[in-house]
N, C-alpha and C positions, 0 to 999 in steps of 0.2 A: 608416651602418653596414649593413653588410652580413644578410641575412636568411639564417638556416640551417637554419629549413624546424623546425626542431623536433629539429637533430639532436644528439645527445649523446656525448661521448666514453665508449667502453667504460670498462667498470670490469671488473679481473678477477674471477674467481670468487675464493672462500673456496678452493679446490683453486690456485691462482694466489698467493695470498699470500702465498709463502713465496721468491716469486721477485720479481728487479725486472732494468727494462732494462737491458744491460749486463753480466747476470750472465754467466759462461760455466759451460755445461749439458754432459749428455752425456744422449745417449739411442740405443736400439737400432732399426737397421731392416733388416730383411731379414736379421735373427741378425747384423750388424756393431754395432758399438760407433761412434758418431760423435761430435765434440764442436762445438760452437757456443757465438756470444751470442746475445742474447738482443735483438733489435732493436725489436721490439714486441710491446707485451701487448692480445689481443683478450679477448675476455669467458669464455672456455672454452678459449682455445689463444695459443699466441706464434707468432711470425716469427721463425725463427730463420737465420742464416748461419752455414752451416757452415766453420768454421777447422781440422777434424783430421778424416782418414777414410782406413778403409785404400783406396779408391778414389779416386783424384787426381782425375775428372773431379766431383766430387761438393765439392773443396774452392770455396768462394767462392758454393757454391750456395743460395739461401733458401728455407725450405719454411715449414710450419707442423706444428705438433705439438702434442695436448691436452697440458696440463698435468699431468695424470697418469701420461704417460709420462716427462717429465721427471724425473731428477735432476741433481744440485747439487753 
């Protein structure tokens, strides 16, 4: 078996809770409106890929975002 040093999968925060992988979000950057799922959940923010934006270069692209800027 493999040895992982001590490492632990995040758990998200209490402000994460209300979210799960998969979900599709929207959230604002730069005053635009953007929407995304939700690909992964870190301990204070998700991995999102964004699927809707009024700027085309920005569709397909993955960021991260606290979870408190999220909504559902």
């Amino acid at each position: 078996m493999a040895n992982t040093y001590g490492f632990k999968a995040p758990q998200p925060s209490q402000s994460g809770g209300e979210f799960s992988i998969g979900q599709k979000i929207q959230f604002s950057f730069r005053e635009q409106l953007h929407i995304g799922l939700i690909e992964n959940m870190l301990e204070n923010t998700a991995v999102i890929r964004i699927i809707e934006s009024p700027s085309k270069a920005m569709i397909n692209f993955k960021t991260v975002v606290r979870y408190t800027e999220l909504e559902s």
